[in-house]
PyMOL Python script that loads the backbone (N, CA, C, O; Angstrom):
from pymol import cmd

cmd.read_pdbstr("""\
ATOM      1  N   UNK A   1      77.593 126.206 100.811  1.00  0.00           N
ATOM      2  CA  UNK A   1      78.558 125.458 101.587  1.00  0.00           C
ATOM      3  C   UNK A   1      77.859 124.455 102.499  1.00  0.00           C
ATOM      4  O   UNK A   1      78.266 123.353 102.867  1.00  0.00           O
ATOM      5  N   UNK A   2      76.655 125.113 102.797  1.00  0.00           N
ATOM      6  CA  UNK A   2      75.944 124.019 103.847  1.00  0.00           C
ATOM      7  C   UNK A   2      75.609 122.393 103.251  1.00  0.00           C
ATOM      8  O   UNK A   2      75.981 121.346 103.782  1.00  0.00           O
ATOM      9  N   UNK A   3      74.764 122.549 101.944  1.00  0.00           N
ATOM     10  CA  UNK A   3      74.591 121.724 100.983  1.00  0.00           C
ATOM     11  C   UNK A   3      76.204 120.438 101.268  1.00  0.00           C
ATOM     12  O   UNK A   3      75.942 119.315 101.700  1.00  0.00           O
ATOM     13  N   UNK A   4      77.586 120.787 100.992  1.00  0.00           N
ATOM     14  CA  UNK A   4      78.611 120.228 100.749  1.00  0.00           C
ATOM     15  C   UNK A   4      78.922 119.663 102.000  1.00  0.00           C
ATOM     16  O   UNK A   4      79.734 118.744 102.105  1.00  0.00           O
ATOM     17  N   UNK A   5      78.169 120.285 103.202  1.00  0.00           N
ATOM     18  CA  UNK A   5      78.387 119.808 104.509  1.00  0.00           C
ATOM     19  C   UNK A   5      77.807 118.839 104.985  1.00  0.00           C
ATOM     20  O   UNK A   5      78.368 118.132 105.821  1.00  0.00           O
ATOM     21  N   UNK A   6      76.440 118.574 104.516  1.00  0.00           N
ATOM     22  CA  UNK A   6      75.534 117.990 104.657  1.00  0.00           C
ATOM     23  C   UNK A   6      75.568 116.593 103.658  1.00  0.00           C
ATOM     24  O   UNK A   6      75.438 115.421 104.010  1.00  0.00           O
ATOM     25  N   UNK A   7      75.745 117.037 102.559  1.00  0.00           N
ATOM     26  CA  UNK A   7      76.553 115.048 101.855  1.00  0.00           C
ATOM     27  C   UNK A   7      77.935 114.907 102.475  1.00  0.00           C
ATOM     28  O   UNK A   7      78.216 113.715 102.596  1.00  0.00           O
ATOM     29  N   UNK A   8      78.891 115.719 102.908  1.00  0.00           N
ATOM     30  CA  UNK A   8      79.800 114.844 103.246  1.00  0.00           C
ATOM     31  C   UNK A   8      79.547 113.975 104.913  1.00  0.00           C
ATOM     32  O   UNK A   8      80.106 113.046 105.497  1.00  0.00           O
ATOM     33  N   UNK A   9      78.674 114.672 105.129  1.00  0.00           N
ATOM     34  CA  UNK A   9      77.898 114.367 106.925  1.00  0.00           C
ATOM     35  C   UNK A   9      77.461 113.101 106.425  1.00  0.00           C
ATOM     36  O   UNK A   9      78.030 112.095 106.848  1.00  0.00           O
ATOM     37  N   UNK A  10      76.216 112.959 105.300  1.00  0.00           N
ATOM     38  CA  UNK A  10      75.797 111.632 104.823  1.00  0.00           C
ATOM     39  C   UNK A  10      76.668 110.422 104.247  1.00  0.00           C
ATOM     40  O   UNK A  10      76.542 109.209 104.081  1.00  0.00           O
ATOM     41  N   UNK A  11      77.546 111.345 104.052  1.00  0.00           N
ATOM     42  CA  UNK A  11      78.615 109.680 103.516  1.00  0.00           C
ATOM     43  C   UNK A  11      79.129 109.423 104.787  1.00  0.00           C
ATOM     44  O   UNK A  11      79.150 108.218 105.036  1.00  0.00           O
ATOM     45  N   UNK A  12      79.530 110.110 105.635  1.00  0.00           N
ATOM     46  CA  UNK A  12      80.348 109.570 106.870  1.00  0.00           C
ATOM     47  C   UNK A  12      79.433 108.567 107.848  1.00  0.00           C
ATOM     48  O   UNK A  12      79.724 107.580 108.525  1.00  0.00           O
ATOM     49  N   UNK A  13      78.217 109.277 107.604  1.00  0.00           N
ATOM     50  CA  UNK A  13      77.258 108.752 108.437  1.00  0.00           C
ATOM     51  C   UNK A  13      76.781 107.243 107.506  1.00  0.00           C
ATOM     52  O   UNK A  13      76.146 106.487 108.241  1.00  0.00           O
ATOM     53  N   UNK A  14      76.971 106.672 106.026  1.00  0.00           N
ATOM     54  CA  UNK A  14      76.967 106.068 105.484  1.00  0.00           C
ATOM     55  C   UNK A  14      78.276 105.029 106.168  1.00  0.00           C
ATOM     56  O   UNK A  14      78.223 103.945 106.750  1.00  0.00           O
ATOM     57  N   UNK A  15      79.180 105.735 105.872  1.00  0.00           N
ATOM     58  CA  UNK A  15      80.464 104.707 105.981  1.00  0.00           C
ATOM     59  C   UNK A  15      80.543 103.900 107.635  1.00  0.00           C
ATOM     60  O   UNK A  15      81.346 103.033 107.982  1.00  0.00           O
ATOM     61  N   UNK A  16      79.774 104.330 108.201  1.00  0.00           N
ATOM     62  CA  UNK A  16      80.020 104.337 109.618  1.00  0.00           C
ATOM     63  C   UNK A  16      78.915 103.442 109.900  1.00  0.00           C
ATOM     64  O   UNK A  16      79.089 102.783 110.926  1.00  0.00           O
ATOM     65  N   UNK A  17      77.538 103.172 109.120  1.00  0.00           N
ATOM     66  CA  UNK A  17      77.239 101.663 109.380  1.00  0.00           C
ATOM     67  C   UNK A  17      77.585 100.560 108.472  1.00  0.00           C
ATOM     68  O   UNK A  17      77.290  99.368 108.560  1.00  0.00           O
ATOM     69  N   UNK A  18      78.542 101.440 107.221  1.00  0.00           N
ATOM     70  CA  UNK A  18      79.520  99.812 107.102  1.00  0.00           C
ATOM     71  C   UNK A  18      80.261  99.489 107.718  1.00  0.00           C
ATOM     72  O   UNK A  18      80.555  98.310 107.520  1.00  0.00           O
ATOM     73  N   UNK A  19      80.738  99.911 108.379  1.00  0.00           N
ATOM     74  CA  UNK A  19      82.121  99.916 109.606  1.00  0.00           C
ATOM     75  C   UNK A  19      81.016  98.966 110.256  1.00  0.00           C
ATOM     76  O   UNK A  19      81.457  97.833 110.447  1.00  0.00           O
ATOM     77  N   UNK A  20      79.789  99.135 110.615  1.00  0.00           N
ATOM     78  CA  UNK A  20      79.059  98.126 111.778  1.00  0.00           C
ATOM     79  C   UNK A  20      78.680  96.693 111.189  1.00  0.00           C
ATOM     80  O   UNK A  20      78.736  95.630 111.808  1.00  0.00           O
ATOM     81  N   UNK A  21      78.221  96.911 109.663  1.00  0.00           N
ATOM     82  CA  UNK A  21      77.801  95.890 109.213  1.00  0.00           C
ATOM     83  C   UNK A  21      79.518  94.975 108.914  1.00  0.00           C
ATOM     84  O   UNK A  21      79.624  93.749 108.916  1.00  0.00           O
ATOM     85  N   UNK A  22      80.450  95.761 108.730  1.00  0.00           N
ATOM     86  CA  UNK A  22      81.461  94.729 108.468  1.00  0.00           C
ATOM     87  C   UNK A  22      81.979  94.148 110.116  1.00  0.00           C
ATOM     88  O   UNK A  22      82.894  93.326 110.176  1.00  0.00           O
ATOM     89  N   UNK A  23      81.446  94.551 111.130  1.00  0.00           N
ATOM     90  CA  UNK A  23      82.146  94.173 112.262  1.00  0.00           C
ATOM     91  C   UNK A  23      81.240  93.093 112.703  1.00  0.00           C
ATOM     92  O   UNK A  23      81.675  91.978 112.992  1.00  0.00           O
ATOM     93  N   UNK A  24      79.767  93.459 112.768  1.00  0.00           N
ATOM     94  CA  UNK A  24      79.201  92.117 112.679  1.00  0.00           C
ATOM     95  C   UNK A  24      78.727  91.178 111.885  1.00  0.00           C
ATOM     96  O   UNK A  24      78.004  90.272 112.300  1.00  0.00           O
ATOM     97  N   UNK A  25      79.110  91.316 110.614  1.00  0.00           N
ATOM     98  CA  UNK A  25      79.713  89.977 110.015  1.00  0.00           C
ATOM     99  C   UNK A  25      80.703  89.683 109.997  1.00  0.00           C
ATOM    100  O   UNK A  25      80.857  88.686 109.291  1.00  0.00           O
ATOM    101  N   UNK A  26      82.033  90.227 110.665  1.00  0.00           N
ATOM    102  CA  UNK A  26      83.490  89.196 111.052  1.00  0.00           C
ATOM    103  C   UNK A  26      82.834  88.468 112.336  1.00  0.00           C
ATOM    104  O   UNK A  26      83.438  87.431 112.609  1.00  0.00           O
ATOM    105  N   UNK A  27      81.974  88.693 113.015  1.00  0.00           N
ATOM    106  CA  UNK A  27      81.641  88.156 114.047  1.00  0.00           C
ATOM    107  C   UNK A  27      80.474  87.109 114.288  1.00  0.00           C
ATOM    108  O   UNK A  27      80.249  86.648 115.407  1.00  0.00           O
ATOM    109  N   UNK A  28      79.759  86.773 113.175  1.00  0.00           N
ATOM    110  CA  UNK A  28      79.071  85.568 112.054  1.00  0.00           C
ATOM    111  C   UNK A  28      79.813  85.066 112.102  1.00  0.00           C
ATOM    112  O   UNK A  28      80.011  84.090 112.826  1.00  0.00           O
ATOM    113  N   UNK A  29      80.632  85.640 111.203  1.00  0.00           N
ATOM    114  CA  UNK A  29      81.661  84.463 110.352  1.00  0.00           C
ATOM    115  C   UNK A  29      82.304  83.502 112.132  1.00  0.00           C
ATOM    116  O   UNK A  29      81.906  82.457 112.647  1.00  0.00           O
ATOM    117  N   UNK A  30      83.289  84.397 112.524  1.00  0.00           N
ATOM    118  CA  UNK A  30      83.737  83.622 113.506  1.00  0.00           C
ATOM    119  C   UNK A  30      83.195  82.698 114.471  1.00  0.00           C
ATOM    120  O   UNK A  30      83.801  81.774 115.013  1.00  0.00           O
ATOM    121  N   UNK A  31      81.959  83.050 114.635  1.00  0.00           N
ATOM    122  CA  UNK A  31      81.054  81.907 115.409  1.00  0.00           C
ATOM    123  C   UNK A  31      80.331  80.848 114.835  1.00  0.00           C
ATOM    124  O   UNK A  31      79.758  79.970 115.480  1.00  0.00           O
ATOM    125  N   UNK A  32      80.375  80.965 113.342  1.00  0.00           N
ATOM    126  CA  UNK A  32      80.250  79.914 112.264  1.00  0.00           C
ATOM    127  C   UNK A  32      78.436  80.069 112.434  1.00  0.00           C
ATOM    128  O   UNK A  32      77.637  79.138 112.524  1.00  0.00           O
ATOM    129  N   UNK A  33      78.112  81.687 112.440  1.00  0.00           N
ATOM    130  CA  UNK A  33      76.556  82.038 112.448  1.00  0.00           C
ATOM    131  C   UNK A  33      76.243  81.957 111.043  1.00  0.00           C
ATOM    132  O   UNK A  33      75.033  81.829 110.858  1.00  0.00           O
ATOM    133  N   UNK A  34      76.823  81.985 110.168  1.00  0.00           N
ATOM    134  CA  UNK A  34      76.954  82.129 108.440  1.00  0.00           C
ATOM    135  C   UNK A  34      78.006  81.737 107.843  1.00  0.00           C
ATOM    136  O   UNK A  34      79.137  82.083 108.184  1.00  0.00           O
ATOM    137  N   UNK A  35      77.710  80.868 106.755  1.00  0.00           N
ATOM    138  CA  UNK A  35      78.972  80.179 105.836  1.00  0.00           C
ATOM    139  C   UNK A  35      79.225  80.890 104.838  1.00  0.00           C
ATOM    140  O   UNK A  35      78.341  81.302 104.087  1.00  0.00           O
ATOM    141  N   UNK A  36      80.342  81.111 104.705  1.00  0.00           N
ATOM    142  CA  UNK A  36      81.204  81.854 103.975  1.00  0.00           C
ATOM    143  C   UNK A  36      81.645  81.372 102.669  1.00  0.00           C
ATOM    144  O   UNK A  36      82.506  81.888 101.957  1.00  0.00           O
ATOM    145  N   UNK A  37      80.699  79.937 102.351  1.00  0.00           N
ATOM    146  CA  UNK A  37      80.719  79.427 101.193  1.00  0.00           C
ATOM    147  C   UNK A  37      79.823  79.723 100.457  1.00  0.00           C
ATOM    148  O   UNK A  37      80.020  79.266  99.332  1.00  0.00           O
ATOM    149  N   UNK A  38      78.475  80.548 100.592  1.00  0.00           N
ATOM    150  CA  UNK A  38      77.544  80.938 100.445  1.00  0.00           C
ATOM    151  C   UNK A  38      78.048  82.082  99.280  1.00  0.00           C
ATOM    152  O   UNK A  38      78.815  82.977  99.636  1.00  0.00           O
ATOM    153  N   UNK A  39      77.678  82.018  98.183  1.00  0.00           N
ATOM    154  CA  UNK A  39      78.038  83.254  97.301  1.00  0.00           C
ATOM    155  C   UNK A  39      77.739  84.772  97.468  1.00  0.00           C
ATOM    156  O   UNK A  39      78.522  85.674  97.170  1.00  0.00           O
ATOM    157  N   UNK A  40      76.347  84.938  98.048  1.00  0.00           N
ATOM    158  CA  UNK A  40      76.332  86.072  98.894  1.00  0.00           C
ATOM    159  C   UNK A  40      76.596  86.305  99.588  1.00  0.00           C
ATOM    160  O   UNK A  40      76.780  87.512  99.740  1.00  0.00           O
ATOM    161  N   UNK A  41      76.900  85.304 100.786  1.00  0.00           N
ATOM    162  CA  UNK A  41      77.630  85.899 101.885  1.00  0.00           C
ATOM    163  C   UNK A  41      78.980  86.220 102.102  1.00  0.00           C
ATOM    164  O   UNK A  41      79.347  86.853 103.092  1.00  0.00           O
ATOM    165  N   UNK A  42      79.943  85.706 100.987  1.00  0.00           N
ATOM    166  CA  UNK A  42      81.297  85.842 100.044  1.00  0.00           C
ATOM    167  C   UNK A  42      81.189  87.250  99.259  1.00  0.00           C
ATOM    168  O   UNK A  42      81.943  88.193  99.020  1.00  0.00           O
ATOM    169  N   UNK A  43      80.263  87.002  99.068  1.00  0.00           N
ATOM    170  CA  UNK A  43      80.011  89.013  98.128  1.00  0.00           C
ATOM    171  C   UNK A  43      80.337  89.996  98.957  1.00  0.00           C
ATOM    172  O   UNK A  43      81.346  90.692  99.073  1.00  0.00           O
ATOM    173  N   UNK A  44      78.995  89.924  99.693  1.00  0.00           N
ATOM    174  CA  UNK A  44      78.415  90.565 100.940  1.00  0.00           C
ATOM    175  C   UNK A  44      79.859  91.071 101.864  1.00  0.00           C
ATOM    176  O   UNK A  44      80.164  92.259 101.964  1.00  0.00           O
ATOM    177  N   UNK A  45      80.566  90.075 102.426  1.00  0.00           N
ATOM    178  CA  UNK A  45      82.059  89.886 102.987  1.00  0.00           C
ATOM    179  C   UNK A  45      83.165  90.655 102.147  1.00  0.00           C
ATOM    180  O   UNK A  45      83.854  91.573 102.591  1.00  0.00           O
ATOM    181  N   UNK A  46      83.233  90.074 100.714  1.00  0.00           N
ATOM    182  CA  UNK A  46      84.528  90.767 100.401  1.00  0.00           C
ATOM    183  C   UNK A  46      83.826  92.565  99.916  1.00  0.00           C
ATOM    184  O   UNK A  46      84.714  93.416  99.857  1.00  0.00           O
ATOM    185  N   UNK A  47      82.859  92.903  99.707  1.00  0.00           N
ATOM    186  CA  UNK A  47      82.372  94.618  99.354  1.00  0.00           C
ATOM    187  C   UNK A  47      82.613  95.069 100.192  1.00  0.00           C
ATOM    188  O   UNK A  47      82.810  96.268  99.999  1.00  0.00           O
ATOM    189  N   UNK A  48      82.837  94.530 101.971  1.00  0.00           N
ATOM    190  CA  UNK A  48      82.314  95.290 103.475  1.00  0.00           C
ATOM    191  C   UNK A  48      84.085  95.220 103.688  1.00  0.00           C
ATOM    192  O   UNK A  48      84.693  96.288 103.763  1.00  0.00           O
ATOM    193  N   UNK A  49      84.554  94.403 103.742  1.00  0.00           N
ATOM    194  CA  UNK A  49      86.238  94.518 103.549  1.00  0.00           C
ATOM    195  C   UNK A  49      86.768  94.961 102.517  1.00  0.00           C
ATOM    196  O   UNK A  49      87.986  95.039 102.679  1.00  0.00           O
ATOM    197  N   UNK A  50      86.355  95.379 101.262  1.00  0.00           N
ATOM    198  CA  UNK A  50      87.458  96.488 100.618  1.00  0.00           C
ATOM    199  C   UNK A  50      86.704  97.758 100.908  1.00  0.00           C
ATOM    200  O   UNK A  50      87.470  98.709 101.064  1.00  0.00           O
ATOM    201  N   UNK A  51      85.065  98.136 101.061  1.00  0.00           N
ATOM    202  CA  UNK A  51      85.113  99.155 101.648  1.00  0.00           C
ATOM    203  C   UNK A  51      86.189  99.918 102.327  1.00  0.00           C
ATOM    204  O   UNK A  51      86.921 100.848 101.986  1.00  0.00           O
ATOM    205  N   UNK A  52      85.998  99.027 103.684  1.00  0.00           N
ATOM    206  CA  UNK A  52      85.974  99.337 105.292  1.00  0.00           C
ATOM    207  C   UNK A  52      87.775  99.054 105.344  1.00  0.00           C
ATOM    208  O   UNK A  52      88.347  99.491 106.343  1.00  0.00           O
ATOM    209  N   UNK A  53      88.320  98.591 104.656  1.00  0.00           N
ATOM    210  CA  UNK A  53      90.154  97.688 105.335  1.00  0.00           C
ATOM    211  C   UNK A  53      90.644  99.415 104.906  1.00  0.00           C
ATOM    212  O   UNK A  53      91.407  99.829 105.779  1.00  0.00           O
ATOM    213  N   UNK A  54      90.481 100.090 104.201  1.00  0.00           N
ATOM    214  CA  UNK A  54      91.647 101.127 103.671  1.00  0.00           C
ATOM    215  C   UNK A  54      91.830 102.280 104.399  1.00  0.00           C
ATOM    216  O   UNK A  54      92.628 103.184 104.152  1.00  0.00           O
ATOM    217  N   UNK A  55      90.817 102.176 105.580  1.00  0.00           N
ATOM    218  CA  UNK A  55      90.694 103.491 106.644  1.00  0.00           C
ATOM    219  C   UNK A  55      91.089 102.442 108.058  1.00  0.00           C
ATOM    220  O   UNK A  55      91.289 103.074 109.096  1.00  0.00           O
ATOM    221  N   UNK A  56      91.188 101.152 108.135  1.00  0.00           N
ATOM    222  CA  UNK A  56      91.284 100.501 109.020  1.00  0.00           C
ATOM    223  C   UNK A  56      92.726  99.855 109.035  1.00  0.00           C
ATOM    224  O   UNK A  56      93.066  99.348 110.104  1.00  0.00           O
ATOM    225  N   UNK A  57      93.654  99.811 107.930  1.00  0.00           N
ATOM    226  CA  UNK A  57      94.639  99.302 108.093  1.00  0.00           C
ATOM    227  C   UNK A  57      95.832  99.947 108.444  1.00  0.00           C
ATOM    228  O   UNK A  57      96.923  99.383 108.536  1.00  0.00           O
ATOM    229  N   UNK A  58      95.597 101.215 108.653  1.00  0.00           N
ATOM    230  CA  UNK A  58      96.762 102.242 108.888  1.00  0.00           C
ATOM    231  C   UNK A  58      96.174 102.382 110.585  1.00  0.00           C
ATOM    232  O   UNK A  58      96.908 102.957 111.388  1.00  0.00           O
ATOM    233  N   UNK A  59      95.205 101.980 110.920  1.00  0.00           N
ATOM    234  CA  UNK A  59      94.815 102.073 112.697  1.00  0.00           C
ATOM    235  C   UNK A  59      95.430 100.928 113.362  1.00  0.00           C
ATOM    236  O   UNK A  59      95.916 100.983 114.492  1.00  0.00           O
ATOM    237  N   UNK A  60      95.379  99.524 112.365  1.00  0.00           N
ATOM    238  CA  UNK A  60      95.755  98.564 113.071  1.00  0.00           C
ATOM    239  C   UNK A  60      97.275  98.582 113.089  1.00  0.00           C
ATOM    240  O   UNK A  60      97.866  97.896 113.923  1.00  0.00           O
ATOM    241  N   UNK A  61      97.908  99.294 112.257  1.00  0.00           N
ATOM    242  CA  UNK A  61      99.466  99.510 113.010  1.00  0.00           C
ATOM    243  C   UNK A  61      99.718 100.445 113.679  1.00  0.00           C
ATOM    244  O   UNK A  61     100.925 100.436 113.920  1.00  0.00           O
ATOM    245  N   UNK A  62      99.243 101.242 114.108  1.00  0.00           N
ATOM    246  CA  UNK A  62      99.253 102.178 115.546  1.00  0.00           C
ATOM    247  C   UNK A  62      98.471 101.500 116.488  1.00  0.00           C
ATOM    248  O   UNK A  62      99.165 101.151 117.443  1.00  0.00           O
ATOM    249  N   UNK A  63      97.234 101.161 116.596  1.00  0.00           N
ATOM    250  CA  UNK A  63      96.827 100.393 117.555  1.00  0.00           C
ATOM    251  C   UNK A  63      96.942  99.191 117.394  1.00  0.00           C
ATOM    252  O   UNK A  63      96.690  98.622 116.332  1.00  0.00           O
ATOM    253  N   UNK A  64      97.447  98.489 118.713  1.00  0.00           N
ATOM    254  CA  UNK A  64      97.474  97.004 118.741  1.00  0.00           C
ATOM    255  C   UNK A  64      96.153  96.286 119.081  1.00  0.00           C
ATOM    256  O   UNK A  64      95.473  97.126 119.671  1.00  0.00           O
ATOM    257  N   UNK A  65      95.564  95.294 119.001  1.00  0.00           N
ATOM    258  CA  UNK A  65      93.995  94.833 119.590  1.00  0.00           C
ATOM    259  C   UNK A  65      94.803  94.311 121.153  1.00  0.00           C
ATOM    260  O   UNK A  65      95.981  94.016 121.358  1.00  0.00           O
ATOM    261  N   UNK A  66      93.585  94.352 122.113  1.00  0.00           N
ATOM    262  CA  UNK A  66      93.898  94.273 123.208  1.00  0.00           C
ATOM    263  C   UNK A  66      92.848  92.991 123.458  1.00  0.00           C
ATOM    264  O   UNK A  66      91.619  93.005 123.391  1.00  0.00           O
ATOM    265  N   UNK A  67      93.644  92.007 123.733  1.00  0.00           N
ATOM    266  CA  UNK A  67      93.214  90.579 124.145  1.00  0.00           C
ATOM    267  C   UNK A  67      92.757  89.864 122.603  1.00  0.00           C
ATOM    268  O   UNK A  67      92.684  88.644 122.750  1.00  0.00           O
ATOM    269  N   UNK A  68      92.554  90.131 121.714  1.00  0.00           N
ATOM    270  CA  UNK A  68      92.631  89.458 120.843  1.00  0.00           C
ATOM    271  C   UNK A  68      91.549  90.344 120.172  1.00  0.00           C
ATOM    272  O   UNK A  68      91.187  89.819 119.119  1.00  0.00           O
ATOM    273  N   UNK A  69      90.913  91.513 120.429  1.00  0.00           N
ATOM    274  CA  UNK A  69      89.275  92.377 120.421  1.00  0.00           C
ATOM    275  C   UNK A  69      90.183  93.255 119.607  1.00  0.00           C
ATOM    276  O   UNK A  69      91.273  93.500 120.125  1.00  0.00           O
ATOM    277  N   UNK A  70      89.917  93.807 118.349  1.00  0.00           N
ATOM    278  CA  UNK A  70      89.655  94.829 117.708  1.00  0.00           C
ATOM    279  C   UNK A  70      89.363  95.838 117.662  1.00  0.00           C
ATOM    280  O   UNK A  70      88.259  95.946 117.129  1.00  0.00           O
ATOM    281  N   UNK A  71      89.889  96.972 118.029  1.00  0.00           N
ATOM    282  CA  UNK A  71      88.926  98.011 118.640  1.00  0.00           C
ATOM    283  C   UNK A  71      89.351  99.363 117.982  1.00  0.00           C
ATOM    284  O   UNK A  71      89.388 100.506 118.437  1.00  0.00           O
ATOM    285  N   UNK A  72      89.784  98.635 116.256  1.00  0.00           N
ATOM    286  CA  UNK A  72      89.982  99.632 115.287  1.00  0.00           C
ATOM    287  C   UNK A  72      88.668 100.261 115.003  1.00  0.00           C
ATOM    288  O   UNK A  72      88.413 101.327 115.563  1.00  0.00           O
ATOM    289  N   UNK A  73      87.776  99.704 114.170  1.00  0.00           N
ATOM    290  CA  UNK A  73      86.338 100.225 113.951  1.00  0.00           C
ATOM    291  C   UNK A  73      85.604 101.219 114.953  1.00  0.00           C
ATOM    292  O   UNK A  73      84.682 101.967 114.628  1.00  0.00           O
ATOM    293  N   UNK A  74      86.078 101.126 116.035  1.00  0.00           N
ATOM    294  CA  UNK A  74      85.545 101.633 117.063  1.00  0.00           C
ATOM    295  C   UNK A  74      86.392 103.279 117.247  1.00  0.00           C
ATOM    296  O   UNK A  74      85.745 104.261 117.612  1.00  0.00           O
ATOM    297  N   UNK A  75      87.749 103.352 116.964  1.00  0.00           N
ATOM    298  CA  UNK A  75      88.392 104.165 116.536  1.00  0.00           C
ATOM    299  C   UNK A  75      88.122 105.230 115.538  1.00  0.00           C
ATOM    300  O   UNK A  75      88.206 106.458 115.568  1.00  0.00           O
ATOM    301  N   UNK A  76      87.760 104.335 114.620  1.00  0.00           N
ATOM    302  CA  UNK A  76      87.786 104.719 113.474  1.00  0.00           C
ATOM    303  C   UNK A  76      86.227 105.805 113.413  1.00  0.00           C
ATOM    304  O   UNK A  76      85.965 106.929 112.986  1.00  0.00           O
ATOM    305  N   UNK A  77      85.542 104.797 114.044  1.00  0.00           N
ATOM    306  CA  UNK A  77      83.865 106.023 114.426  1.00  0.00           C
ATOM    307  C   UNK A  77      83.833 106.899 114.838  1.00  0.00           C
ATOM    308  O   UNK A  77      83.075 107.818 114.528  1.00  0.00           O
ATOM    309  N   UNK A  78      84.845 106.889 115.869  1.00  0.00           N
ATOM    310  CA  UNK A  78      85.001 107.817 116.969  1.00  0.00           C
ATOM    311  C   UNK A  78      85.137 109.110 116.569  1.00  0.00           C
ATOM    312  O   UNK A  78      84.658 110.172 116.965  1.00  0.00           O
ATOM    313  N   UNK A  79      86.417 108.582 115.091  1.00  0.00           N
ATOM    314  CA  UNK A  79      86.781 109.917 114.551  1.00  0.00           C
ATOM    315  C   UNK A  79      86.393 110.826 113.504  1.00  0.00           C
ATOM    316  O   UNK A  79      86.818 111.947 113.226  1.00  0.00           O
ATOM    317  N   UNK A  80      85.440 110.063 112.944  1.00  0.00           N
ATOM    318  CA  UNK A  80      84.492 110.447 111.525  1.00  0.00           C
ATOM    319  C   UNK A  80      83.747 111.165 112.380  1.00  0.00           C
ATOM    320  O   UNK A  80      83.671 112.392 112.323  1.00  0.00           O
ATOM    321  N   UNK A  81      83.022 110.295 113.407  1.00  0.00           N
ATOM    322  CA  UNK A  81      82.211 111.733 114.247  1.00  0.00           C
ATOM    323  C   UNK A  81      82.739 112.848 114.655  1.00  0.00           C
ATOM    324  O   UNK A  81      82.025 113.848 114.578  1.00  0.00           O
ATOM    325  N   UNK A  82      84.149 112.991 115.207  1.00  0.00           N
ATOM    326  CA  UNK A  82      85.022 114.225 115.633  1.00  0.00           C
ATOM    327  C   UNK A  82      84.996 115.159 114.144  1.00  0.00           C
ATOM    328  O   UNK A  82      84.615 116.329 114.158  1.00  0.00           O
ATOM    329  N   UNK A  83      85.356 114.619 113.151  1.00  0.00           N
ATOM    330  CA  UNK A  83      85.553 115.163 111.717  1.00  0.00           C
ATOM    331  C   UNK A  83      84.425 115.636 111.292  1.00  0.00           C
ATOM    332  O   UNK A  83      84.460 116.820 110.955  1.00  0.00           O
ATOM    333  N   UNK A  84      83.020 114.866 111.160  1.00  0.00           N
ATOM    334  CA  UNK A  84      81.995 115.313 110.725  1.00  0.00           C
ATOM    335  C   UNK A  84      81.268 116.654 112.096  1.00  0.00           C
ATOM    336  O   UNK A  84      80.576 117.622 111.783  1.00  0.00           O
ATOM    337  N   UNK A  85      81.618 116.359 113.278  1.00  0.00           N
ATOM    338  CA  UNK A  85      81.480 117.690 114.065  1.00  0.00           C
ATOM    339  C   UNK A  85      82.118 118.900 114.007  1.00  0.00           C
ATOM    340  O   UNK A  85      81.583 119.999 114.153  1.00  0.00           O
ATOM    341  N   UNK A  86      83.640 118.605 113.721  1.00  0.00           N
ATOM    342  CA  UNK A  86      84.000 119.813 113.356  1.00  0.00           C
ATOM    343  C   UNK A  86      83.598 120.673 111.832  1.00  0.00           C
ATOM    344  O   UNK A  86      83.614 121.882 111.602  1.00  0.00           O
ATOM    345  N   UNK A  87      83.293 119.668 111.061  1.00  0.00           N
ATOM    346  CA  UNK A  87      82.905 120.613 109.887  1.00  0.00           C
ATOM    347  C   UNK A  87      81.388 121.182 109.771  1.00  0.00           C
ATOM    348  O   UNK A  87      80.882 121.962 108.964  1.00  0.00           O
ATOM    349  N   UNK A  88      80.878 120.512 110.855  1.00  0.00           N
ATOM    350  CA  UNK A  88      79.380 121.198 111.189  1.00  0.00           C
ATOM    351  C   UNK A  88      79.756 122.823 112.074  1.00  0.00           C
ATOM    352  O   UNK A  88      79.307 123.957 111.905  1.00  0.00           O
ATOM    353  N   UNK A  89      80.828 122.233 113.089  1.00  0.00           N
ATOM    354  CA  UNK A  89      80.974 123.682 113.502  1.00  0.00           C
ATOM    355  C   UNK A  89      81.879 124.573 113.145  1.00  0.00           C
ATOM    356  O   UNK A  89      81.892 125.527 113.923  1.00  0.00           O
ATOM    357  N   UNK A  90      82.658 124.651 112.263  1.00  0.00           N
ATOM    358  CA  UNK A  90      83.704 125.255 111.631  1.00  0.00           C
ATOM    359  C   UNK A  90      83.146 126.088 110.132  1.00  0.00           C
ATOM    360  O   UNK A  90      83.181 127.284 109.845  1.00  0.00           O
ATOM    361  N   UNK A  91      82.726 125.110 109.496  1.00  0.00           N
ATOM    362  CA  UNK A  91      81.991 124.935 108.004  1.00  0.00           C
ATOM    363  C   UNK A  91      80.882 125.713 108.178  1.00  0.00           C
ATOM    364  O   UNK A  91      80.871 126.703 107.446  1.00  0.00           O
ATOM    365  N   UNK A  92      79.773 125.566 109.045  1.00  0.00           N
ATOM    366  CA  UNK A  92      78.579 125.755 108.844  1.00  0.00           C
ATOM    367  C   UNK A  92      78.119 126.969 109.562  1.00  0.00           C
ATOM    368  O   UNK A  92      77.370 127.781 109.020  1.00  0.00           O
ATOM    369  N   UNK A  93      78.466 127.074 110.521  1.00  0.00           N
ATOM    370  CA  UNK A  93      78.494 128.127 112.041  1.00  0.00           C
ATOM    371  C   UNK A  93      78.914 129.553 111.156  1.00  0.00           C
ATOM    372  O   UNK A  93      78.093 130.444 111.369  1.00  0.00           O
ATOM    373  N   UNK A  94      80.007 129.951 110.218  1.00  0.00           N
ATOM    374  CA  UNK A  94      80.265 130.690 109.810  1.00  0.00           C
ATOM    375  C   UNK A  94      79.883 131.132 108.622  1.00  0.00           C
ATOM    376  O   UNK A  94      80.334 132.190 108.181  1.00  0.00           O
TER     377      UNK A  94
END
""", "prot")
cmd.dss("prot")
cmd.show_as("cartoon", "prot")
cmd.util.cbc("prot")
cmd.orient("prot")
C-alpha cells in the first residue's frame, strides 16, 4: 500500500509544478515576456492548459478572482497537499 502512496504523492507532486509552470507562463504571455507565435511556445502553452484547466475550471466558478489575480492555482495546491497529507496519514500510518 505504501508503494501506491508514494506514486500517487509523485504525481500530485508532479501536477503541482505544472500548476506553477502554467501560471508563470500566463504571466510571460501577459507581459509580452514570450510570443505566443512561437511554435513551442504555442505547444508548450496549449499541453500546460489542457493539463492544468480540468481541475481549475470547476474552482473558477466557486471562486471569483479578486482584483483581476487568480488565485485558483493557488487553491488548487493548497488542496493536493491537504489530499496527498491525508493519504500519507490515513494510508500509510496504518
Amino acid at each position: 500500500m505504501q508503494s501506491l502512496v508514494v506514486l500517487v504523492s509523485t504525481v500530485i507532486e508532479i501536477y503541482v509544478w505544472l500548476l506553477i509552470a502554467n501560471a508563470i507562463m500566463s504571466w510571460l504571455i501577459a507581459f509580452n515576456v514570450i510570443n505566443t507565435q512561437n511554435q513551442f511556445v504555442s505547444t508548450v502553452g496549449q499541453f500546460l492548459y489542457r493539463i492544468t484547466e480540468p481541475l481549475l475550471r470547476p474552482l473558477r466558478q466557486i471562486i471569483p478572482s479578486i482584483g483581476g489575480l487568480d488565485v485558483t492555482p493557488i487553491v488548487l495546491i493548497l488542496l493536493l497537499y491537504f489530499i496527498r497529507n491525508l493519504m500519507w496519514e490515513f494510508l500509510v500510518a496504518y
